[in-house]
BANUTI-272536 format. One line per field, with one value per residue (C-alpha): residue number from 1; x, y, z; residue in one letter. Coordinates in nm, 4 decimals, padded with zeros to 6 digits. Each point is the difference from the previous one (the first is absolute). Example, Ala and Ser with C-alpha at 12.3 -4.5 7.8 and 13.67 -1.06 7.14 Angstrom:
BEGIN
kegu <- c(1, 2)
X <- c(01.2300, 00.1370)
Y <- c(-00.4500, 00.3440)
Z <- c(00.7800, -00.0660)
vexba <- c(A, S)
end
This chain:
BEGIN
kegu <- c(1, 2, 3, 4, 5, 6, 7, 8, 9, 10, 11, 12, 13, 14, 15, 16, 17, 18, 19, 20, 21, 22, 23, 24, 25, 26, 27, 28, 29, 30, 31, 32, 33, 34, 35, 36, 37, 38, 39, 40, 41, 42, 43, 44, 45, 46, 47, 48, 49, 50, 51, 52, 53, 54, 55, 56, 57, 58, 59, 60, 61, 62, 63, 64, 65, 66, 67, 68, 69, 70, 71, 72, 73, 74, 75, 76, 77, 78, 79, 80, 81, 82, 83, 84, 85, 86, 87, 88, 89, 90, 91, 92, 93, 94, 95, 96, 97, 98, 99, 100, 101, 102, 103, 104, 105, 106, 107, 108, 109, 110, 111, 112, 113, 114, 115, 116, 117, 118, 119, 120, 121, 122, 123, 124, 125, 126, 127, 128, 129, 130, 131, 132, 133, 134, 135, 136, 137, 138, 139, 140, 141, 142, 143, 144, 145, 146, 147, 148, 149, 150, 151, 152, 153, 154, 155, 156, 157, 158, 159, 160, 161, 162, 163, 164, 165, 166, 167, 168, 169, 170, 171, 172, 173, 174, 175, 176, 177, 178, 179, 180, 181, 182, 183, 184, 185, 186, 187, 188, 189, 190, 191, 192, 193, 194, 195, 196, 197, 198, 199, 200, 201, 202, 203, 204, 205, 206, 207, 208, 209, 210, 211, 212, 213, 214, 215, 216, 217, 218, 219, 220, 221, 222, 223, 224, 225, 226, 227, 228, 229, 230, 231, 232, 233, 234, 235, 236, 237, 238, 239, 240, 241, 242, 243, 244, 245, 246, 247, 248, 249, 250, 251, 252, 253, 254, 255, 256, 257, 258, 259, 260, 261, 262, 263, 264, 265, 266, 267, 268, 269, 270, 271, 272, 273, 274, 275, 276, 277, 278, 279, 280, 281, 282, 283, 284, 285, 286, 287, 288, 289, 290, 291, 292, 293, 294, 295, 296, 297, 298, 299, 300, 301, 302, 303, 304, 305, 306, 307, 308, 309, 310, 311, 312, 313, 314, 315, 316, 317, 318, 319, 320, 321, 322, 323, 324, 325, 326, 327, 328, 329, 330, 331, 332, 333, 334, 335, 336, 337, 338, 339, 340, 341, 342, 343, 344, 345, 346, 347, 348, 349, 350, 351, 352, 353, 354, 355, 356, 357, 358, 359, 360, 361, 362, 363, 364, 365, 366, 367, 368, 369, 370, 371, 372, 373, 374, 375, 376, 377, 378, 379, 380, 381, 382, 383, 384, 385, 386, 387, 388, 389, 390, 391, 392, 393, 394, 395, 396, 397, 398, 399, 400, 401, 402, 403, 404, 405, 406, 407, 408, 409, 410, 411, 412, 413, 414, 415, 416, 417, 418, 419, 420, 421, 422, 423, 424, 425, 426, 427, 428, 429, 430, 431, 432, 433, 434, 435, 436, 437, 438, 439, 440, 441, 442, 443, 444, 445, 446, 447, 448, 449, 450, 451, 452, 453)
X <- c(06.6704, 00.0504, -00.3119, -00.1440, 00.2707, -00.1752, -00.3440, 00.0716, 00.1614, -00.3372, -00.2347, 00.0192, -00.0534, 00.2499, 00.2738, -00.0566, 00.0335, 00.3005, 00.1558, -00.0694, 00.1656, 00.3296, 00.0003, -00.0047, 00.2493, 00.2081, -00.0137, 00.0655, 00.2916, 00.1070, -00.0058, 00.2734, 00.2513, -00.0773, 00.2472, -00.0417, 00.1595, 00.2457, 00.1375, 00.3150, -00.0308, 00.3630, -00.0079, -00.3105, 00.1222, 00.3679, -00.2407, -00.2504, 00.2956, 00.1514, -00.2014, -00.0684, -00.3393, -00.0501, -00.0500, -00.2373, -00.2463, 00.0556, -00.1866, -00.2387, -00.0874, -00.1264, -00.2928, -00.0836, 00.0368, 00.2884, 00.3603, 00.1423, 00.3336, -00.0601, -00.1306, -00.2983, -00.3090, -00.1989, 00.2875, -00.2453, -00.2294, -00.3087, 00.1208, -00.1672, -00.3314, 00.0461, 00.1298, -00.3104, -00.2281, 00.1375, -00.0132, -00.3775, -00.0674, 00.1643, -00.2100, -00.2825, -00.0082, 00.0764, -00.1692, -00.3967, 00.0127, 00.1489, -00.1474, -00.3772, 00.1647, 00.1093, -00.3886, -00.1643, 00.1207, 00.0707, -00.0563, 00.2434, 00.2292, 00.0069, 00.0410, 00.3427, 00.1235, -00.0076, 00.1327, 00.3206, 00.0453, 00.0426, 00.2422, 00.2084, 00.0875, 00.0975, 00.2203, 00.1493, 00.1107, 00.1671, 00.1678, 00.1237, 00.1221, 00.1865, 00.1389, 00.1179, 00.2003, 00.1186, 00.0466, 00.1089, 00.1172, 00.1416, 00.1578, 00.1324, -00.2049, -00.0879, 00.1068, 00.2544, -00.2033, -00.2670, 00.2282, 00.0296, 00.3505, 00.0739, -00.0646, 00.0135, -00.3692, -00.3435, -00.1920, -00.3830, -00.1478, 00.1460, -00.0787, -00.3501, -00.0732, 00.1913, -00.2937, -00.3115, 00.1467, 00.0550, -00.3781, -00.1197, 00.1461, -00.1730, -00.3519, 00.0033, 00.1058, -00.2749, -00.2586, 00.1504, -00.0639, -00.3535, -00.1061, 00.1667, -00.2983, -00.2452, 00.0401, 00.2910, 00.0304, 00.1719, 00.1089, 00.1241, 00.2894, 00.0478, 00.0324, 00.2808, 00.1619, 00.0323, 00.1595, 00.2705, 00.0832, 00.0100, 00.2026, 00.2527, 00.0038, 00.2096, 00.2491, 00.0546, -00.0052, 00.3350, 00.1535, -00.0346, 00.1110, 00.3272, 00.0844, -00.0639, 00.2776, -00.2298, 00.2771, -00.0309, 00.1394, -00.0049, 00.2532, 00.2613, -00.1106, -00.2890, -00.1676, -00.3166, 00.0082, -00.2543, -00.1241, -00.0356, -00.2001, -00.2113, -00.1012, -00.0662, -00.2827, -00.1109, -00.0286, -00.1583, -00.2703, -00.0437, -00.0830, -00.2246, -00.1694, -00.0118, -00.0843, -00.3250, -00.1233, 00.0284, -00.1521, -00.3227, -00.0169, -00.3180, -00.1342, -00.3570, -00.2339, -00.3265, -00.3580, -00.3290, -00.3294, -00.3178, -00.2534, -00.3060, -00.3375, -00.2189, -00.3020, 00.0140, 00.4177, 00.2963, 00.2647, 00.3928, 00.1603, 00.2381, 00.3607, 00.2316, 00.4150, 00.1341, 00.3352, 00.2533, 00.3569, 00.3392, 00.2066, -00.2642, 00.2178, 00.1111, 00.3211, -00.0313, 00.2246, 00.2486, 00.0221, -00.0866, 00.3220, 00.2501, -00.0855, -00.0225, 00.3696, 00.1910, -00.0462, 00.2202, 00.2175, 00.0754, 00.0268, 00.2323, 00.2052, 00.0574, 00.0801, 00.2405, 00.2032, 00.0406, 00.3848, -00.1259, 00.3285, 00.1735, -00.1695, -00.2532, -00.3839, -00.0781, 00.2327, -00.0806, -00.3247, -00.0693, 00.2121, -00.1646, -00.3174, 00.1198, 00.0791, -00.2917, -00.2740, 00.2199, -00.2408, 00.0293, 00.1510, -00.1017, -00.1827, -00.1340, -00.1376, -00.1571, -00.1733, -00.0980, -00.2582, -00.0600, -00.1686, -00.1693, -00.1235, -00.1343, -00.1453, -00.1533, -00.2240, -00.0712, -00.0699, -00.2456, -00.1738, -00.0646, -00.0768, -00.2689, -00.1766, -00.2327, -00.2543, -00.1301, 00.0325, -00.2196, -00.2327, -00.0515, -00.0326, -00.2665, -00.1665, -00.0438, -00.1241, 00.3190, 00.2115, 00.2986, -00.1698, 00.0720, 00.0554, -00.2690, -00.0451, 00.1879, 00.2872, 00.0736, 00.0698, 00.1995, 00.2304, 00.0135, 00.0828, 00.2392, 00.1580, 00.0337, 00.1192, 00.2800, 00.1289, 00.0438, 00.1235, 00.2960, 00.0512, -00.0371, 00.2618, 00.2574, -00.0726, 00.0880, 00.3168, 00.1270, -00.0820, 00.1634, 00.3232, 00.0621, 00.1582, 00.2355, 00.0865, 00.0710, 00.2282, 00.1916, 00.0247, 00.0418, 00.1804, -00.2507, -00.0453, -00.2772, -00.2248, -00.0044, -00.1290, -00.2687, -00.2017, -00.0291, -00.1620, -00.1141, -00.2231, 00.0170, -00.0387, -00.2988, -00.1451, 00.0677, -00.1743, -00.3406, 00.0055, 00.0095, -00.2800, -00.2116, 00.0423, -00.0740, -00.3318, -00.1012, 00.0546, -00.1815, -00.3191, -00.0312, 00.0557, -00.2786, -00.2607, 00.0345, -00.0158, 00.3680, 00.2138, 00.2247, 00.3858, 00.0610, -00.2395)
Y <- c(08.2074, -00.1990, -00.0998, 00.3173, 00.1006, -00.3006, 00.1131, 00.4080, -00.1853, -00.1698, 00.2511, 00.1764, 00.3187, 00.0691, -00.2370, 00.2701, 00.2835, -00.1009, -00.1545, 00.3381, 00.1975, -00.2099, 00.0481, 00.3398, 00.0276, -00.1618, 00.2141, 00.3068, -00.2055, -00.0358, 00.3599, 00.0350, -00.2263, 00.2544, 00.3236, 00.3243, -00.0068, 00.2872, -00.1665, -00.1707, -00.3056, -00.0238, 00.3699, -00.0869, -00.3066, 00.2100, 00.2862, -00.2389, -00.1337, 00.3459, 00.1800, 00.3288, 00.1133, -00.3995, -00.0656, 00.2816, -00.1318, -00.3602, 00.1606, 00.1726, -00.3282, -00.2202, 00.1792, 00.1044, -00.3508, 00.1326, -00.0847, 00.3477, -00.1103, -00.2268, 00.2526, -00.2031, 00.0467, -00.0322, 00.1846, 00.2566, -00.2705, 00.0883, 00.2993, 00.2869, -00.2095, -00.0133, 00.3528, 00.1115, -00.1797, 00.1509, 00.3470, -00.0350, -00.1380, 00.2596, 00.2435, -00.1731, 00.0949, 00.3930, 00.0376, 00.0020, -00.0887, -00.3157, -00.0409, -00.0174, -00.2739, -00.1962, -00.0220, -00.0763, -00.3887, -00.1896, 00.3041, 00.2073, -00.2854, -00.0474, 00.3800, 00.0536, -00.3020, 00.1833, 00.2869, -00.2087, -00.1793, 00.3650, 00.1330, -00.3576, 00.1102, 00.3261, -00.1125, -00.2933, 00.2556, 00.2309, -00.2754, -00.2380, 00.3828, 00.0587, -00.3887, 00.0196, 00.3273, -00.0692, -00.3572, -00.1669, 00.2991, 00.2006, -00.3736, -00.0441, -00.3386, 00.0618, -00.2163, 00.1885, -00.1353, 00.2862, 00.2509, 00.3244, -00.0727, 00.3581, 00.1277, -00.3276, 00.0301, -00.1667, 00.2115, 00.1000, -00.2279, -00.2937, 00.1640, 00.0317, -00.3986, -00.0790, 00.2092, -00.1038, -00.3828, 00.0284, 00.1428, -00.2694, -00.2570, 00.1508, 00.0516, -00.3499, -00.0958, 00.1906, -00.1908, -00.3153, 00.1079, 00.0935, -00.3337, -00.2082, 00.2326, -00.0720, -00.3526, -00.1677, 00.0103, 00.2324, 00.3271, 00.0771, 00.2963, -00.2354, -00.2599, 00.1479, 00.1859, -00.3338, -00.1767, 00.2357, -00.0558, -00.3734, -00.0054, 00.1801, -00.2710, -00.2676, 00.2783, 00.0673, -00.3843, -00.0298, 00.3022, -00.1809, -00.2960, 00.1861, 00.1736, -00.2925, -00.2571, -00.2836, -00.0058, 00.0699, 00.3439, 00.0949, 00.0104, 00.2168, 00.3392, 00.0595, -00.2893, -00.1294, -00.3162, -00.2167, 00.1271, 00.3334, -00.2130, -00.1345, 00.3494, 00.1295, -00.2671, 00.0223, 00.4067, -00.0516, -00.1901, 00.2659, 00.2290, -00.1496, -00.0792, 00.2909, 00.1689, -00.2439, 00.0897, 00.3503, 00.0284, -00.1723, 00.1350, 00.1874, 00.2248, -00.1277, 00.2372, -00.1233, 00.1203, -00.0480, 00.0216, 00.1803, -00.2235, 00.0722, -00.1552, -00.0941, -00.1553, -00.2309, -00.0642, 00.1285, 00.0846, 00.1367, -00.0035, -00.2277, 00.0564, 00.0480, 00.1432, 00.3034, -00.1373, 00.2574, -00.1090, 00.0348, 00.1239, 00.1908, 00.1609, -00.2670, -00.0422, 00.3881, 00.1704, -00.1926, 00.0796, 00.3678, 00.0329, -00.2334, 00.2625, 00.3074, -00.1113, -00.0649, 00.3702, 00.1519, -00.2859, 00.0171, 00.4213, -00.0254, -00.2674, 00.1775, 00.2699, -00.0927, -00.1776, 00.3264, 00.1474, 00.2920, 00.1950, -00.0748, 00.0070, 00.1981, 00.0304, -00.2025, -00.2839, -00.0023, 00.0011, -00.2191, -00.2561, -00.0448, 00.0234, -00.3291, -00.1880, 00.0722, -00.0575, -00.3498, -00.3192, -00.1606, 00.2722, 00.0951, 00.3593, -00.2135, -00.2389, 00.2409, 00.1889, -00.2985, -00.1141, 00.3743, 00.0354, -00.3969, 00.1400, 00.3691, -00.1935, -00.2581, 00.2527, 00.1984, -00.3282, -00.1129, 00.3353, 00.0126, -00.3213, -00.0453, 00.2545, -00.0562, 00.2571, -00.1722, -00.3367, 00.1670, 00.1163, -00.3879, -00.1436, 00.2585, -00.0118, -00.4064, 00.0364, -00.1257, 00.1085, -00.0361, -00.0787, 00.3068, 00.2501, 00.1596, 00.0159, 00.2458, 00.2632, -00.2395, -00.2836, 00.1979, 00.0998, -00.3493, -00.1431, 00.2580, -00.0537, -00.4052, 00.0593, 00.2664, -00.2693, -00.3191, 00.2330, 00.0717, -00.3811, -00.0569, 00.2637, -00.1426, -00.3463, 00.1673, 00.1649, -00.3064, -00.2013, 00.2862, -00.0348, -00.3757, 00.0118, 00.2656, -00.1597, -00.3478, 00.1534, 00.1968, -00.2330, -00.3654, 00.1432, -00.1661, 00.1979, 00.2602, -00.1978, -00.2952, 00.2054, 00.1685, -00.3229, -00.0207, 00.3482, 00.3127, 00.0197, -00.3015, -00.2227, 00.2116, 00.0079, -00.3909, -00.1165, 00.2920, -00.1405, -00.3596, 00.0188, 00.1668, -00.2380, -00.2668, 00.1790, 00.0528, -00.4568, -00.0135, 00.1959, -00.2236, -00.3176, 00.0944, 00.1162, -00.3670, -00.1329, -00.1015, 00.0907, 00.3157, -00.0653, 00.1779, -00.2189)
Z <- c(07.4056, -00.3445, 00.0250, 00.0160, -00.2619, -00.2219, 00.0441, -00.1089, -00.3542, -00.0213, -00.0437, -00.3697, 00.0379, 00.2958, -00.2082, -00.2471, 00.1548, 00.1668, -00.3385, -00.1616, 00.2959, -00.0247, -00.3947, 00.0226, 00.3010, -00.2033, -00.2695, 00.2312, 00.0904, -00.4091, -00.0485, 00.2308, -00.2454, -00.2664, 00.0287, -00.1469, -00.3622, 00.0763, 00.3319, -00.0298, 00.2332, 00.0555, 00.1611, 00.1873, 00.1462, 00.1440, 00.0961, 00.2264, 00.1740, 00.0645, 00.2661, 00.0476, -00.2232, -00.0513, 00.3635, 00.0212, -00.2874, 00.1418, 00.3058, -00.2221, -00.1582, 00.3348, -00.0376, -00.3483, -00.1383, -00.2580, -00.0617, -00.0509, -00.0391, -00.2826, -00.2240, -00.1675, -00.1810, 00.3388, 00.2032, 00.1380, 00.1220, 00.1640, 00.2271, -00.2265, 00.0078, 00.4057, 00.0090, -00.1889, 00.2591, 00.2681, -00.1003, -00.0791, 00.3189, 00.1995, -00.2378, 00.0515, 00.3916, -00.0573, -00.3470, -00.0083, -00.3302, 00.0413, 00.3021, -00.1131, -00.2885, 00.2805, 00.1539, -00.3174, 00.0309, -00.3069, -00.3124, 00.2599, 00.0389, -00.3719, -00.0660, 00.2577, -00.1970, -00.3485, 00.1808, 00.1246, -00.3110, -00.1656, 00.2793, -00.0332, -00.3713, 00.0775, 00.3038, -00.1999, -00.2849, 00.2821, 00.1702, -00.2775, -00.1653, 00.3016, 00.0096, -00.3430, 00.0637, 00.3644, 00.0026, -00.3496, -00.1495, 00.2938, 00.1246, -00.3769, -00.0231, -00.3720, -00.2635, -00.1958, -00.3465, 00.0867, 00.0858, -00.2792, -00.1646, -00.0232, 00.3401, 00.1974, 00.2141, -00.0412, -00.2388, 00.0961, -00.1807, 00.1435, 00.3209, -00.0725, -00.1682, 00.4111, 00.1876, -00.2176, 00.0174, 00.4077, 00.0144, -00.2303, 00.2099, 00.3483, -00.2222, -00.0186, 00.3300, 00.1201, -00.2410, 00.1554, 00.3065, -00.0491, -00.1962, 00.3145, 00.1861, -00.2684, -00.1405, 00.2412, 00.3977, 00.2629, -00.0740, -00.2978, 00.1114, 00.2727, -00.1464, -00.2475, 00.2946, 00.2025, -00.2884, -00.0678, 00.3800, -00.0052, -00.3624, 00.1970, 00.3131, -00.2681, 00.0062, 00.3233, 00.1105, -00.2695, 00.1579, 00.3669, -00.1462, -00.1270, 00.3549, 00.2054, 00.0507, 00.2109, 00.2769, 00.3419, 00.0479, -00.2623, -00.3249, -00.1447, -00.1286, 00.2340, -00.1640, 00.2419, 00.2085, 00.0332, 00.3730, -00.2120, -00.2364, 00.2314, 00.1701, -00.2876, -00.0849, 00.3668, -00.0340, -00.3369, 00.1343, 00.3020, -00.2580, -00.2097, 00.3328, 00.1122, -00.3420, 00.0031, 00.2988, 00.0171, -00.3719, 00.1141, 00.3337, 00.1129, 00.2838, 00.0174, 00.1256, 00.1610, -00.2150, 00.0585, -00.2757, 00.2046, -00.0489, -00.2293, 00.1259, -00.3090, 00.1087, 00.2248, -00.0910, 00.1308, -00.2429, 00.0409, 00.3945, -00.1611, 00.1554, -00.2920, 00.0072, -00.2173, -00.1154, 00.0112, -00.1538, 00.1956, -00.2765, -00.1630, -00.2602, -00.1562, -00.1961, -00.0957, 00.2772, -00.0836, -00.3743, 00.0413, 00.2970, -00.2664, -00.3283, 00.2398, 00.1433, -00.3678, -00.0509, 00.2110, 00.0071, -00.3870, 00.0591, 00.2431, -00.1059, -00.3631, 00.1769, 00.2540, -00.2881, -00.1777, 00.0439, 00.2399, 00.1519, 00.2634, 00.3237, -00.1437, 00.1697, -00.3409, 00.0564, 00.3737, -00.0351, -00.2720, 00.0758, 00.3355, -00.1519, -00.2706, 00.3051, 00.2347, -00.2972, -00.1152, -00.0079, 00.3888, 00.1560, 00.3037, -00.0800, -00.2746, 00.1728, 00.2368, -00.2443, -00.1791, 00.3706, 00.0396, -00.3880, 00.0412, 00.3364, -00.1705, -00.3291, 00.2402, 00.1833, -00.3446, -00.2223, 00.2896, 00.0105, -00.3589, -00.0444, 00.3092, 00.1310, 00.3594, -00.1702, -00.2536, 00.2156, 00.2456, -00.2321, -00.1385, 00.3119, 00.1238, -00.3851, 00.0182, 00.3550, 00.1919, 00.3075, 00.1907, 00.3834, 00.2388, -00.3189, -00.1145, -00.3462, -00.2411, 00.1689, 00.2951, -00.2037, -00.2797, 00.3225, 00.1194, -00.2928, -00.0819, 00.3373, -00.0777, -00.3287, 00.1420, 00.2229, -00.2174, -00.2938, 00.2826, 00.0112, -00.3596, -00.1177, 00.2603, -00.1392, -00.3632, 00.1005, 00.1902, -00.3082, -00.2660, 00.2132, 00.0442, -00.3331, 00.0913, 00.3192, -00.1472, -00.2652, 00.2127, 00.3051, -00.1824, -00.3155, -00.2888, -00.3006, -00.0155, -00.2197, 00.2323, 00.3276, -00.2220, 00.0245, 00.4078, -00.0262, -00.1613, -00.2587, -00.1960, 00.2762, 00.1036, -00.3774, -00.0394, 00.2770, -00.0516, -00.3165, 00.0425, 00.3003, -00.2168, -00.2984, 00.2558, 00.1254, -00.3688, -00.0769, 00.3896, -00.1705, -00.2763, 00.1784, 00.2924, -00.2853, -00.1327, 00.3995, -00.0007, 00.2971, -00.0563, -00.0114, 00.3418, 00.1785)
vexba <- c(X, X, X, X, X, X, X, X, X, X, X, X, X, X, X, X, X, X, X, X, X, X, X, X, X, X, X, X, X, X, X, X, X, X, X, X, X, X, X, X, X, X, X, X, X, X, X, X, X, X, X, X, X, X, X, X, X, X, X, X, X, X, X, X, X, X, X, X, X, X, X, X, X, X, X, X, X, X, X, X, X, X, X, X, X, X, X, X, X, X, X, X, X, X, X, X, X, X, X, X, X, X, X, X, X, X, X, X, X, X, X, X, X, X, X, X, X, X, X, X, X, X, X, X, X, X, X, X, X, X, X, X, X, X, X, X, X, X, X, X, X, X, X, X, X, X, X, X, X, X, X, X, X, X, X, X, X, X, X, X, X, X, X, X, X, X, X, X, X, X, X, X, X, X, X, X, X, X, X, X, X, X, X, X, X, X, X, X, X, X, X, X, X, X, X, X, X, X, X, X, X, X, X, X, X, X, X, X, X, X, X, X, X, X, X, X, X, X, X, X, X, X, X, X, X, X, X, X, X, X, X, X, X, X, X, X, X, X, X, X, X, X, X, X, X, X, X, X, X, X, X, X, X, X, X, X, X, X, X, X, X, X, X, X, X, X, X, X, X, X, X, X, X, X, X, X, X, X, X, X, X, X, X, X, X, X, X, X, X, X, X, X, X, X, X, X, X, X, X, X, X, X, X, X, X, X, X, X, X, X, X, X, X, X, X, X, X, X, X, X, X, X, X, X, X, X, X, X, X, X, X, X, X, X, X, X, X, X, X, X, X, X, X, X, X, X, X, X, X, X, X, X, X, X, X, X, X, X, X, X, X, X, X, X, X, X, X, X, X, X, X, X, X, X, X, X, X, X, X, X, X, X, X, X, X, X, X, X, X, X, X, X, X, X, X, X, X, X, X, X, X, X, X, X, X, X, X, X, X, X, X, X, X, X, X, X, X, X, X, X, X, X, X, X, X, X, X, X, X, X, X, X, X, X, X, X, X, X, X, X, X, X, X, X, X, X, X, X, X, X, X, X, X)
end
């Protein structure tokens, strides 16, 4: 493995690219030391460690590569740029428009992206808006320097240098995330994603640190034992396993080319496989079930706290409401694998559809043996498809709820269990197999052997 590690160091142009991806990783990472000029970091830092709305954007922020509770220049991150991208490819299966963008190949490519680009300004400027108002100033994080002497609250123009700085910052993210796809390696988003997950890991290793007292049994407090210690790493592992192998798991489905006689040559009756993936979907389900979920749960829980009378329908109602829609309850938690399961089935269908699979097949002169060509293989493959998408969503919801289980049956903090499951472990290890497929392409095209072999 060094050796191969050597020999990817040794050839320029990949030393570049992978010199210019960790320069500007690291200054995504900078941005993040640079707070908003009307936060005051003393009210940020009691407000991060106080719950409530902070644990809900520390959620947020697994996936959108952002540090909500920090309130910096990048503290959007990239989640308007990903939000954009997934509402034009939802539109892009139920709007013809779009649609006939999508088959024109690279000019239709090029076009959507211009299209996103727009829609991640105008989604940065409604969420950074709402940020400002909810967060810093409905939190009372601003510094009291900016505040109006005479009637004590952040005047409008303050509030308006906050929202065009926060869309600034995620502009540029997103140009850092499209010269990593241009002139550097991987995925750009990914790639920015992924290392907001592992700059948390540091973190959450000093937090296990603090509630483990390396004695058998444990130690005062609830403090962890070593044995504890030592299942977590095993579990870890599990996971990671586990993670791996479902993420690059396929159902392979047999195909044969009709041969083509030209001459006096045969050509095609080559036996090929039709790769179908396990978990299909992706990281998607998960994300769309976590944002769908903080809605009702911030509703509800602002609402039960309000004084409603005395055994009113109200109180009753609401409070029961708070408490069935808190994070790792058990309603929670069951609504959380019924919306991984429902997103699971919908991601998949938008994102493959047998039709059009059918239709290449039978257009390049290929079948599936013992289905004839076009609305008996769409059924077929629709039928496969329906029955590892089963698999693959209950591999997601096992994986979304390790976390939970860990904190709740070990007693470790929150943002320990995150990392044996749920979406950044998922998003980590997509990302880092792909980075490794995209170093494997340039070492085979100089005849080197790729890192996984």
């Amino acid at each position: 493995m060094w050796e191969k590690i050597r020999v990817v160091w040794q050839i320029p142009e990949l030393r570049q690219k992978i010199l210019l991806t960790l320069g500007l990783l690291a200054v995504y990472r900078l941005g993040f030391q640079i707070p908003l000029s009307i936060a005051d970091p003393d009210k940020i830092q009691a407000a991060s460690q106080a719950g409530g709305m902070a644990d809900v954007l520390q959620a947020v922020a697994v996936f959108s590569a952002s540090q909500l509770t920090q309130v910096t220049i990048f503290g959007l991150g990239i989640m308007p740029y990903i939000s954009a991208s997934i509402i034009f490819q939802l539109l892009g299966s139920v709007y013809p428009p779009l649609e006939a963008l999508q088959k024109e190949g690279e000019s239709g490519r090029k076009k959507i992206n211009e299209y996103t680009r727009y829609a991640t300004v105008a989604i940065c400027l409604i969420q950074s808006w709402i940020y400002v108002n909810a967060y810093i100033v409905g939190a009372d994080l601003v510094d009291a320097a900016y505040l109006d002497p005479e009637t004590g609250v952040l005047g409008f123009g303050w509030k308006l240098v906050s929202v065009l700085t926060m869309t600034a910052g995620t502009v540029f993210l997103m140009w850092i995330g499209e010269q990593i796809d241009e002139f550097g390696i991987g995925n750009g988003i990914s790639l920015l994603i992924m290392a907001g997950i592992l700059a948390a890991m540091p973190g959450a290793g000093f937090d296990l640190l603090k509630q483990a007292s390396f004695e058998l049994g444990g130690g005062p407090g609830g403090k962890l034992g070593i044995e504890q210690l030592l299942l977590l790493a095993v579990i870890f592992v599990a996971v990671v396993v586990g993670v791996v192998y479902i993420t690059l798991g396929q159902r392979r489905i047999p195909m044969q080319s009709a041969k083509h006689v030209r001459g006096r040559k045969v050509f095609g009756g080559t036996r090929q496989y039709l790769p179908l993936k396990v978990n299909q979907a992706g990281v998607m389900p998960i994300i769309f079930a976590s944002s769908l979920l903080m809605l009702p749960t911030l509703i509800f829980t602002q609402l039960g706290s309000v004084n409603w009378a005395e055994g009113s329908f109200g109180e009753v109602f609401f409070r029961w409401s708070s408490a069935a829609f808190e994070r790792n309850s058990f309603f929670w938690v069951l609504s959380f694998v019924a919306l991984i399961y429902f997103f699971c089935f919908f991601w998949t269908a938008i994102t493959f559809n047998p039709k059009d699979v059918s239709d290449n097949l039978k257009s390049y002169g290929s079948f599936i043996p013992g289905y004839r060509p076009g609305k008996r293989t769409s059924d077929y493959l629709e039928k496969v498809m329906f029955r590892i998408t089963y698999v693959g969503a209950g591999f997601l919801a096992l994986v979304a709820i390790i976390p939970t289980l860990i904190s709740s049956s070990m007693g470790v903090s929150f943002m320990v269990a995150s990392f044996y499951g749920g979406t950044g472990l998922l998003i980590a290890v997509s990302v880092a197999f792909d980075l490794v497929q995209k170093i494997d392409s340039h070492l085979v095209m100089r005849n080197y052997s790729g890192l996984l072999e």
